[in-house]
N, C-alpha and C positions, 0 to 999 in steps of 0.2 A: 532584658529589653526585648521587645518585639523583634525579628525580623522583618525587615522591611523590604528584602531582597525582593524582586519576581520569579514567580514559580515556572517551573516547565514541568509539562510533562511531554515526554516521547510515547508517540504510539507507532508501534512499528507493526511486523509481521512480512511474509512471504509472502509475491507477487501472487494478486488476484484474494491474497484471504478473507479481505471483507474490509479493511480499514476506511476507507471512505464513507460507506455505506454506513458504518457503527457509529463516524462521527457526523454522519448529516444527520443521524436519529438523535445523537446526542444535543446538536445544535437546536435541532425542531423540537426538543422537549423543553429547550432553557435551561441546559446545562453550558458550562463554559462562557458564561456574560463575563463580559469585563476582558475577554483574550484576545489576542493576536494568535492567527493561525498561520503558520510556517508550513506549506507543500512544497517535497521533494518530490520531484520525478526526475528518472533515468533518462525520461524519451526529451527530445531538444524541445518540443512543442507541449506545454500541459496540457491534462486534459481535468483532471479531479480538481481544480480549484473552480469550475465551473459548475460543479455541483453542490460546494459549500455556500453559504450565504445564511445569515445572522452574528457573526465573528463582529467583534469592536476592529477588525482589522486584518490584513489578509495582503501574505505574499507569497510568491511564488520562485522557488532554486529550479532550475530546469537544466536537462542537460546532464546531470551528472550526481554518482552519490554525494550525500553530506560526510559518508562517516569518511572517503578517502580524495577522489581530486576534485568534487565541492566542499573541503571542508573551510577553506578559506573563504566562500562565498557566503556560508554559515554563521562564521565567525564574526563578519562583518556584515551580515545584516542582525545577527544578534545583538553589536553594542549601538546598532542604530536604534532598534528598536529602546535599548538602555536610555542612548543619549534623550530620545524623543520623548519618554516618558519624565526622565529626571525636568524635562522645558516644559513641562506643563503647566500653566496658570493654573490660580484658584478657580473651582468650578466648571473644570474640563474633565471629561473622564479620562481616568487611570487604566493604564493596561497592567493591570495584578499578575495576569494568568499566559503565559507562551505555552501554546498546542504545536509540537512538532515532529507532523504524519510523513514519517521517512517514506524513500522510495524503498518497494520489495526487496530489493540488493544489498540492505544496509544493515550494516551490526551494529547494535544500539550500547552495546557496551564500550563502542570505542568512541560514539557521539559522548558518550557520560564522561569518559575520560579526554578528550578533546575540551569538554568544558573546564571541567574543574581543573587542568591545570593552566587555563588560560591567566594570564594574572590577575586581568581586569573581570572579564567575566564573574570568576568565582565571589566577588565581590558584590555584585549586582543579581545573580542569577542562582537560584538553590532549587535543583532537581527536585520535583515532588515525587515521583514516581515514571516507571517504564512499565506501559503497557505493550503485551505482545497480542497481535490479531492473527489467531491460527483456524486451520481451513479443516474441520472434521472429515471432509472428505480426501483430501491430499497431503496432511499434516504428517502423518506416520510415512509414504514415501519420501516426504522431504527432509524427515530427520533420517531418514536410513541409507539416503543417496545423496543428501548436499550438508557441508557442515557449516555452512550459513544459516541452515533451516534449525541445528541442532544450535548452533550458539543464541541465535535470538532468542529460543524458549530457555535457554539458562541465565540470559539478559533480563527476562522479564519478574517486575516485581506482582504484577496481574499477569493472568492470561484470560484472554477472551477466544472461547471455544464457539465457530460458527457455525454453519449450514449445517446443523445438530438433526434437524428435519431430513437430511438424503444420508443420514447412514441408521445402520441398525442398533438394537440396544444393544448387542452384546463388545460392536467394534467402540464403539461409546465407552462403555465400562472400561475395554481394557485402554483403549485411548486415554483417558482421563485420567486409569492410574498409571499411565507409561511418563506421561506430560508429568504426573504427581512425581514419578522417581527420579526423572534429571533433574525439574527445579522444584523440591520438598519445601522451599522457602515463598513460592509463587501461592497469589489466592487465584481459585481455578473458578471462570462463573463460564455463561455461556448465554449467545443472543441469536436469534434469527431475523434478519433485514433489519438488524440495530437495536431492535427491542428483547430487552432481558426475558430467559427464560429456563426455566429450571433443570438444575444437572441430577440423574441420578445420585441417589447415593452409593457409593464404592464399596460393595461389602468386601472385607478382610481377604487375603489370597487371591484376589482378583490375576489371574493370568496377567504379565507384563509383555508387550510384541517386543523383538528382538530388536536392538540397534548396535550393529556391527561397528566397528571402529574405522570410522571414515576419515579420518586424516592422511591416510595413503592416496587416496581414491584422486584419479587424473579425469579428471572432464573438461572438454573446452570453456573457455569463458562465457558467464551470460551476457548477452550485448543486448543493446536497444537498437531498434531500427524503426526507422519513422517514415512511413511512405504519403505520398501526396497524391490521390485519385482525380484532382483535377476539380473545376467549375458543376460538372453537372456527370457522376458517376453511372457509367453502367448496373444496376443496382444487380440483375438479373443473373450477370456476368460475375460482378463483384462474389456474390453468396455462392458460385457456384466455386469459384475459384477458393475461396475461406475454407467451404467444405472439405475438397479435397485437402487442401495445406494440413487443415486438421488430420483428416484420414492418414496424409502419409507421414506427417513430420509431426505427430502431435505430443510422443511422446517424448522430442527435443523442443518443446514450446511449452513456457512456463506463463503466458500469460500474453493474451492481444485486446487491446481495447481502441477503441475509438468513437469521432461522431460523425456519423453520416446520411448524408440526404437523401433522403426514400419517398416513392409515392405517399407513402404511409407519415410525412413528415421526419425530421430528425429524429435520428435514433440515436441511443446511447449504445453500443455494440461489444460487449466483453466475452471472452473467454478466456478457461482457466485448463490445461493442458487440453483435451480436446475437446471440452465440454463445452458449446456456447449457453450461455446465460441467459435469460429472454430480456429480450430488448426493451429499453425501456424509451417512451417517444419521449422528447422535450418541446418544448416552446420554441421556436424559428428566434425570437427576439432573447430567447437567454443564452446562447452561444454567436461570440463574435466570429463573423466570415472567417479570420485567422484559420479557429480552431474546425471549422467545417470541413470533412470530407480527407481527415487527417487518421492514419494509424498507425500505432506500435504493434509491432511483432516483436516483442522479447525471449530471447530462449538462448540454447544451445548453438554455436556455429554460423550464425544467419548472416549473409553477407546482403549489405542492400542491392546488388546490381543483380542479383539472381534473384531475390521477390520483384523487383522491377519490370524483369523480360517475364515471371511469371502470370504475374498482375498482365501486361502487355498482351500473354498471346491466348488468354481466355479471355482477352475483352476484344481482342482482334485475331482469330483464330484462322482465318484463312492468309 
């Protein structure tokens, strides 16, 4: 007999790898019709559901992982989305397909097991696959310094290898057979700004980079922090303050994003340890005032009342 269940698939990956970016290409090409799209973010405020749009449907977990204290928020918009689907009339569309783009913090191997032993769920819901979205350029420190960064790529049944464009061929080669020796059971492709593009091929002995045994390793927790610059931001102030943060703490910062209002119109504003992104402008009418002039600071140690007086005394310096 057919399966009739709805499918999921999770796409995960480490803060800033590219997942959003992979699935707006995917949505702008007409892949994924007929889904509901589930966004997790860490930070209280979203920001990536305002970049998707073509989904049969779209919600938003804020606030907190799915894989540990949202996983109840999870759970129960999952059998809504069940219940909503099973009320369907004839001649309405069907959501066949659940897309769900975890936040960077989250191990997909415990969302997997979260489902299937739900009673109900496993009932309703059959995992299609786990995609992981990993960062060519920061992938190999994040498996060698966080063992979050090493379990998602052993979670994943794909991997998607990105910004393949800013590293060299040779870090490439042994990348790809590093990623090839934790998950040997993973297919390895790779995309730049979401559109697929071709991976060398891996000749035989390809040198593997070391990955030390991180299960000991003590680092502070990664927190989200969500700052609110106010009606009408210093912009000038703003970038100058960002700069430095980067310069001094960049390499306890795993990832800042936001949208903010610039002479230049709204911008989409990311970076990814201390690298910012170039900016990309939006439309004034496709982001709600809400989410205007809003960012996360995700990293190492970050307490919000010290980016607060930071933010504070470069925009008010005397």
């Amino acid at each position: 007999m057919a399966d009739t269940r709805i499918r999921l698939t999770i796409v995960g990956g480490y803060l800033g790898s590219g997942k959003t970016t992979w699935l707006r290409h995917q949505l702008h090409e007409g892949n994924f019709t007929r889904s509901h799209i589930i966004i997790n973010e860490a930070a209280e405020i979203p920001i990536d559901n305002t970049l998707l749009s073509g989904a049969s449907g779209l919600s938003v977990l804020a606030g907190g992982c799915v894989c540990c204290e949202g996983k109840l928020d999870l759970l129960k918009e999952l059998k809504c989305i069940c219940d909503q689907r099973s009320g369907l009339q004839n001649g309405r569309q069907r959501i066949d397909h659940i897309i769900l783009e975890t936040s960077g913090l989250a191990d997909p191997a415990s969302i997997v097991t979260l489902i299937q032993t739900d009673s109900i769920l496993i009932r309703q819901i059959v995992i299609r696959e786990t995609i992981v979205v990993a960062d060519a350029v920061n992938a190999l420190e994040q498996m060698q310094v966080d063992a979050l960064g090493r379990s998602q790529i052993e979670a994943a049944d794909q991997i998607i290898l990105t910004k393949t464009d800013l590293v060299g061929h040779e870090h490439l080669l042994c990348l790809s057979a590093s990623l090839a020796a934790v998950n040997p059971a993973a297919a390895l492709s790779a995309a730049v700004y979401g559109s697929d593009v071709k991976l060398p091929p891996i000749p035989p002995n390809t040198a593997l980079y070391e990955l030390p045994n991180i299960s000991t390793n003590v680092r502070l927790p990664i927190s989200a922090v969500q700052l609110d610059l106010g009606v009408t931001p210093d912009w000038t102030a703003f970038t100058v303050w960002l700069s430095a943060l980067l310069h001094v703490r960049g390499c306890e910062i795993v990832r800042v994003k936001g949208l903010i209002s610039t002479p230049a119109g709204l911008l989409l504003l990311q970076a990814v340890r201390n690298v910012i992104q170039s900016p990309e402008v939006l439309p004034d009418n496709s982001v709600e005032l809400i989410l205007q002039n809003k960012i996360a600071v995700i990293g190492y140690g970050f307490k919000k009342q010290d980016l607060i007086k930071s933010v504070q005394y470069f925009s008010n310096p005397g």
